[in-house]
Every structure is written in structure tokens, then in C-alpha cells.
N, CA, C and O atoms as a Tripos MOL2 file, in Angstrom:
@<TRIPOS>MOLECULE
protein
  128   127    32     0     0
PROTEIN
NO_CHARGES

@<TRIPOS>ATOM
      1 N           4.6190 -222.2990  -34.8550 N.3       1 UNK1
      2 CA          3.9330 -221.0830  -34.3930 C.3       1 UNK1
      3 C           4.4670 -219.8690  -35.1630 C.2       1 UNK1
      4 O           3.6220 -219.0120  -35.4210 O.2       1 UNK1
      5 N           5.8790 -219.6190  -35.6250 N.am      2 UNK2
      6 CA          6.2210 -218.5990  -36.1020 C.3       2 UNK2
      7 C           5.6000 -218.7390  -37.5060 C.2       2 UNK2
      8 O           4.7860 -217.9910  -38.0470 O.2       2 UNK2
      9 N           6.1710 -219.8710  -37.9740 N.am      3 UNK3
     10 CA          5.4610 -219.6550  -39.5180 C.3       3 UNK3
     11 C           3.8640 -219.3700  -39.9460 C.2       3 UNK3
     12 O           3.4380 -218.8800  -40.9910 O.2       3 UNK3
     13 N           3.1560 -219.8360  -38.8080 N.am      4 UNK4
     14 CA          2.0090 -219.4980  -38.5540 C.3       4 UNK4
     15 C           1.5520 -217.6300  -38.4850 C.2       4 UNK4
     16 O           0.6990 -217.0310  -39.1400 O.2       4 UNK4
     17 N           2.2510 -217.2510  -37.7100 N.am      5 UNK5
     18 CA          2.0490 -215.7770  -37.3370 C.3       5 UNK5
     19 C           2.5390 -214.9900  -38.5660 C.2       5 UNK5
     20 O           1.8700 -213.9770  -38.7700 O.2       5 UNK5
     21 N           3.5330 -215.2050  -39.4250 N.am      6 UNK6
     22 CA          4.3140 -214.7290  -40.6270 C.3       6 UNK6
     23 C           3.1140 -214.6830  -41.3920 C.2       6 UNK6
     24 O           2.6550 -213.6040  -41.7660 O.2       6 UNK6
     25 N           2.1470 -216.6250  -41.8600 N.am      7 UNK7
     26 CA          1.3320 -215.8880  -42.9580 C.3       7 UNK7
     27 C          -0.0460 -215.2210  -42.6210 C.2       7 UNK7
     28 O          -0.6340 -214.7050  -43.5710 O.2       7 UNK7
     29 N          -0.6740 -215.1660  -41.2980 N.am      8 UNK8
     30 CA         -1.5980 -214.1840  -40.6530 C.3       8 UNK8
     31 C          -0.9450 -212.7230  -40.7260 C.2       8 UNK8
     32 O          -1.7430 -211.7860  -40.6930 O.2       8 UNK8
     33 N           0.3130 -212.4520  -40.8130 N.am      9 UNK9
     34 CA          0.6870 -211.0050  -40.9970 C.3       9 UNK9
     35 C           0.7650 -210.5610  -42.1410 C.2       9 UNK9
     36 O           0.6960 -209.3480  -42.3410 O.2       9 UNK9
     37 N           0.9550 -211.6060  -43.3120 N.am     10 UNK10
     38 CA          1.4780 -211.6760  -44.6870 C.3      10 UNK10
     39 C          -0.2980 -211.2820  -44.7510 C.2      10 UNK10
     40 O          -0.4010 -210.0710  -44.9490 O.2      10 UNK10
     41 N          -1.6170 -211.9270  -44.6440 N.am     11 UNK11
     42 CA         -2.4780 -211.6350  -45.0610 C.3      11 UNK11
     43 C          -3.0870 -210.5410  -44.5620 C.2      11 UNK11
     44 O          -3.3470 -209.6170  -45.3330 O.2      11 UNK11
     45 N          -3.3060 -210.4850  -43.6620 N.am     12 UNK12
     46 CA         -4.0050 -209.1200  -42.7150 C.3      12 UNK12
     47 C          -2.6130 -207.8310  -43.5150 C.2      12 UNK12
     48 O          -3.1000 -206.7440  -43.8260 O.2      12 UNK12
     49 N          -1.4880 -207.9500  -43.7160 N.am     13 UNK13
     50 CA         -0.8240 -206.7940  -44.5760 C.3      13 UNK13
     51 C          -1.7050 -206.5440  -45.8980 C.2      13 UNK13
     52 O          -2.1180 -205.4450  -46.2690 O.2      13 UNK13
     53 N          -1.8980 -207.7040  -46.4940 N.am     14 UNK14
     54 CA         -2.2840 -207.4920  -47.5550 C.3      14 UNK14
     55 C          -4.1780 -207.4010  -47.9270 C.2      14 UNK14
     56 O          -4.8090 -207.0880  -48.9360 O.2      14 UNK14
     57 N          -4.5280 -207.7940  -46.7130 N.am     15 UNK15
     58 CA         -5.8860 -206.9380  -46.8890 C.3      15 UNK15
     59 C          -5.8780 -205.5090  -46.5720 C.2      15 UNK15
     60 O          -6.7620 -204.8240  -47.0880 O.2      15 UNK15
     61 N          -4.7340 -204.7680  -45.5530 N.am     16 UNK16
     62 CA         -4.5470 -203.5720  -45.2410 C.3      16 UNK16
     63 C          -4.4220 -202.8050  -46.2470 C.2      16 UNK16
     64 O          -5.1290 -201.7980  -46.2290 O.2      16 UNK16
     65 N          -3.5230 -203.0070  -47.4120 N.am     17 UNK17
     66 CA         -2.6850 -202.6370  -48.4150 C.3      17 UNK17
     67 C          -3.8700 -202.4540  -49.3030 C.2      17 UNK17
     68 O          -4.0670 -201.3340  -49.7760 O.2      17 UNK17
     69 N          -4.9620 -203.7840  -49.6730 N.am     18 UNK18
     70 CA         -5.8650 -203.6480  -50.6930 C.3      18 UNK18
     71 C          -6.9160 -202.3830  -49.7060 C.2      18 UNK18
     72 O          -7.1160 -201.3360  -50.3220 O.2      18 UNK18
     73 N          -7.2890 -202.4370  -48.8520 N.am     19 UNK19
     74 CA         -7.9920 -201.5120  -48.2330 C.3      19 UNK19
     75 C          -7.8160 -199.9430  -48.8620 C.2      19 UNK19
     76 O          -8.5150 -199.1770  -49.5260 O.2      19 UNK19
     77 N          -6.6640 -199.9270  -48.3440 N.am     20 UNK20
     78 CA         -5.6050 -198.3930  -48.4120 C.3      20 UNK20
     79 C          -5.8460 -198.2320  -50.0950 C.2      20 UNK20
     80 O          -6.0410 -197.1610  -50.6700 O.2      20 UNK20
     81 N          -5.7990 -199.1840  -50.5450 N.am     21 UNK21
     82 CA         -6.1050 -198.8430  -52.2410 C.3      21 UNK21
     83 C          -7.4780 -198.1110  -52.6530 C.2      21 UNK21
     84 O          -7.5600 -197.1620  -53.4330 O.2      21 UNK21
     85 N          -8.4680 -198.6940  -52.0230 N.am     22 UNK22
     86 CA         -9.3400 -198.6410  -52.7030 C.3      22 UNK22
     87 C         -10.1380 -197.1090  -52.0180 C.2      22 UNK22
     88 O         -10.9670 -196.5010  -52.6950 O.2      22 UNK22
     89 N          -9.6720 -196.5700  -50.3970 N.am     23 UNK23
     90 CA        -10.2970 -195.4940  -49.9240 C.3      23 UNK23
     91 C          -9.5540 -194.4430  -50.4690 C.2      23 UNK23
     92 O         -10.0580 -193.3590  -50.7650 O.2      23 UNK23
     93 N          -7.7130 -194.8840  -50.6910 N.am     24 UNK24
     94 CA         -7.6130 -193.8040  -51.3580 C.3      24 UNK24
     95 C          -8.0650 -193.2140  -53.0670 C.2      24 UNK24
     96 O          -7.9030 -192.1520  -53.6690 O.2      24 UNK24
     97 N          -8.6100 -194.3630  -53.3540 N.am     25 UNK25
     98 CA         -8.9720 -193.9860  -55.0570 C.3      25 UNK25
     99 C         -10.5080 -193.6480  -54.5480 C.2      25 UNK25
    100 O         -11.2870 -193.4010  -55.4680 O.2      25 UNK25
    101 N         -10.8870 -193.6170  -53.6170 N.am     26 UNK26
    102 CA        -12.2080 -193.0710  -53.5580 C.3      26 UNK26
    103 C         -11.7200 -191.7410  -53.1450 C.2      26 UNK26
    104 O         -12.3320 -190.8840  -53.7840 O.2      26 UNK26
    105 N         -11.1170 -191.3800  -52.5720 N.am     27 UNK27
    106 CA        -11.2810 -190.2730  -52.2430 C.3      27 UNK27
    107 C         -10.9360 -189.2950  -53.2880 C.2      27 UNK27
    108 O         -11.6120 -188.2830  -53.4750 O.2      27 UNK27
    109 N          -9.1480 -189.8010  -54.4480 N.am     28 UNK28
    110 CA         -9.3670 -189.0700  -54.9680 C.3      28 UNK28
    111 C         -10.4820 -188.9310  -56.3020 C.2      28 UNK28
    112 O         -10.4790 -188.0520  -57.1640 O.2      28 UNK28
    113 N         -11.0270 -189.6030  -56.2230 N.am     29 UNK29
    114 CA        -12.4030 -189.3580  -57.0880 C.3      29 UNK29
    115 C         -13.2950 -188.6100  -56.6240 C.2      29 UNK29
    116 O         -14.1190 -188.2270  -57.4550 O.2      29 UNK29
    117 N         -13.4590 -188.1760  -55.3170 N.am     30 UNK30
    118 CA        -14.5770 -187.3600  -54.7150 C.3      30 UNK30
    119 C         -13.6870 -185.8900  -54.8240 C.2      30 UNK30
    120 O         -14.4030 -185.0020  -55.2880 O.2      30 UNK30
    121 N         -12.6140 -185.5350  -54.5770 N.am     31 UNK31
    122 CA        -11.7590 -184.6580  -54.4560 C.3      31 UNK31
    123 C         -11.6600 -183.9510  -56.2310 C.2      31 UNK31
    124 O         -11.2530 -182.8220  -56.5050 O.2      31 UNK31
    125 N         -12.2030 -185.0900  -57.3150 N.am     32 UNK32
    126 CA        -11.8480 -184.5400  -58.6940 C.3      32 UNK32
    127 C         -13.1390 -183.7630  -59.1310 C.2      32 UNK32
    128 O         -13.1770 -183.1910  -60.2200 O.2      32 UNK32
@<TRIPOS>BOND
     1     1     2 1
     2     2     3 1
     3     3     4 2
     4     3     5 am
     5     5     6 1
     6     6     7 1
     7     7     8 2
     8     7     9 am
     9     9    10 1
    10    10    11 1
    11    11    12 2
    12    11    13 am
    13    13    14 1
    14    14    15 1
    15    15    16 2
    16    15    17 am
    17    17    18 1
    18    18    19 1
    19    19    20 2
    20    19    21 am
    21    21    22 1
    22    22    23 1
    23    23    24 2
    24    23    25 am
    25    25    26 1
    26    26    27 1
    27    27    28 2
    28    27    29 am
    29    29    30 1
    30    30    31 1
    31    31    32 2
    32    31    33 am
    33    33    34 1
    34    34    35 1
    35    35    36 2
    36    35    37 am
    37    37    38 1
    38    38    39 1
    39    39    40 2
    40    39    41 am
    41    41    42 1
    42    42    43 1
    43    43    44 2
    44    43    45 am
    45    45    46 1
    46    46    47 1
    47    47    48 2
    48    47    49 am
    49    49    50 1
    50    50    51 1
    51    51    52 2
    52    51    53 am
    53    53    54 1
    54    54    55 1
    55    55    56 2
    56    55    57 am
    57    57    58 1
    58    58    59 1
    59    59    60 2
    60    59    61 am
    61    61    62 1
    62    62    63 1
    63    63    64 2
    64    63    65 am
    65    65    66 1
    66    66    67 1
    67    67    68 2
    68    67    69 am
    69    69    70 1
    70    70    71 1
    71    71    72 2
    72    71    73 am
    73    73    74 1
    74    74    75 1
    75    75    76 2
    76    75    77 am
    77    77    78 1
    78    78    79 1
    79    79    80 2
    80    79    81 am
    81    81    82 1
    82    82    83 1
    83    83    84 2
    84    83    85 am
    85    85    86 1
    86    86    87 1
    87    87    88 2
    88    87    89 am
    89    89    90 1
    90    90    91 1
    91    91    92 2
    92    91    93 am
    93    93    94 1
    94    94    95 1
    95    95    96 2
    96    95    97 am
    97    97    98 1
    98    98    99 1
    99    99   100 2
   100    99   101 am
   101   101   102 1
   102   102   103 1
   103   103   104 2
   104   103   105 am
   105   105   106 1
   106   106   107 1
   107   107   108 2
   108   107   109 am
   109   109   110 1
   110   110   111 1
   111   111   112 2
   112   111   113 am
   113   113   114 1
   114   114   115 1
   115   115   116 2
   116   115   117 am
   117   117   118 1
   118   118   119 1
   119   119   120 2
   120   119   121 am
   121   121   122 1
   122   122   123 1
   123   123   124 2
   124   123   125 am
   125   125   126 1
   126   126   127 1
   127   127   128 2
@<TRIPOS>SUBSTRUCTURE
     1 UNK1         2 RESIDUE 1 A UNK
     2 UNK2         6 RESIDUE 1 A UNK
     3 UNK3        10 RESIDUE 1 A UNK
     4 UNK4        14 RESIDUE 1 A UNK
     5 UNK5        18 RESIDUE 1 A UNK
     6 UNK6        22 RESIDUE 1 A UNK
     7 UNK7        26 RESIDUE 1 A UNK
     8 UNK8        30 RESIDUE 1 A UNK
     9 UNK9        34 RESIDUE 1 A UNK
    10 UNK10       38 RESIDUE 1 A UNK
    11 UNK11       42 RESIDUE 1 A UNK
    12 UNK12       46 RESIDUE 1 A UNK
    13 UNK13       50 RESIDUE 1 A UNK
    14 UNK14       54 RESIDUE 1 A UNK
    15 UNK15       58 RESIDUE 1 A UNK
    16 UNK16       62 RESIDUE 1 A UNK
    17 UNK17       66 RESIDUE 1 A UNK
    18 UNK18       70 RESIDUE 1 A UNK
    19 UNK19       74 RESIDUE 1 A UNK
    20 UNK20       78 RESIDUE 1 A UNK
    21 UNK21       82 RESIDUE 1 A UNK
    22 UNK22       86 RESIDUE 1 A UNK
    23 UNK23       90 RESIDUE 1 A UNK
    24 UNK24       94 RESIDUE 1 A UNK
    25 UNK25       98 RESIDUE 1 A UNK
    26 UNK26      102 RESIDUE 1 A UNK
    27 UNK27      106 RESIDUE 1 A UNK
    28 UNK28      110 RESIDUE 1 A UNK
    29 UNK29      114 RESIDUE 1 A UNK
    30 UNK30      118 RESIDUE 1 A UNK
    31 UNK31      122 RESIDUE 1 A UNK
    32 UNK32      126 RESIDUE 1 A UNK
């Protein structure tokens, strides 16, 4: 169960992370 929950956090981090990438390069493109 733990190792289980580690790589559901490992992925949902790292869709967060790619998320956070891509609204902040939108924004600063709307901001330029």
C-alpha cells in the first residue's frame, strides 16, 4: 500500500509540476 501511494504521488506531482509549466509560460507570453 505504501509503495503504491508513493508512485500515485510521484505522478499526480509530476502532472502538477508539468501543469504549473505550461500556465506559467502562457501567461508570461500574454504579459509580453
Amino acid at each position: 500500500e505504501d509503495e503504491a501511494r508513493k508512485s500515485i504521488y510521484s505522478v499526480s506531482t509530476r502532472h502538477y509540476f508539468a501543469f504549473g509549466c505550461k500556465v506559467s509560460e502562457e501567461l508570461s507570453y500574454k504579459i509580453k
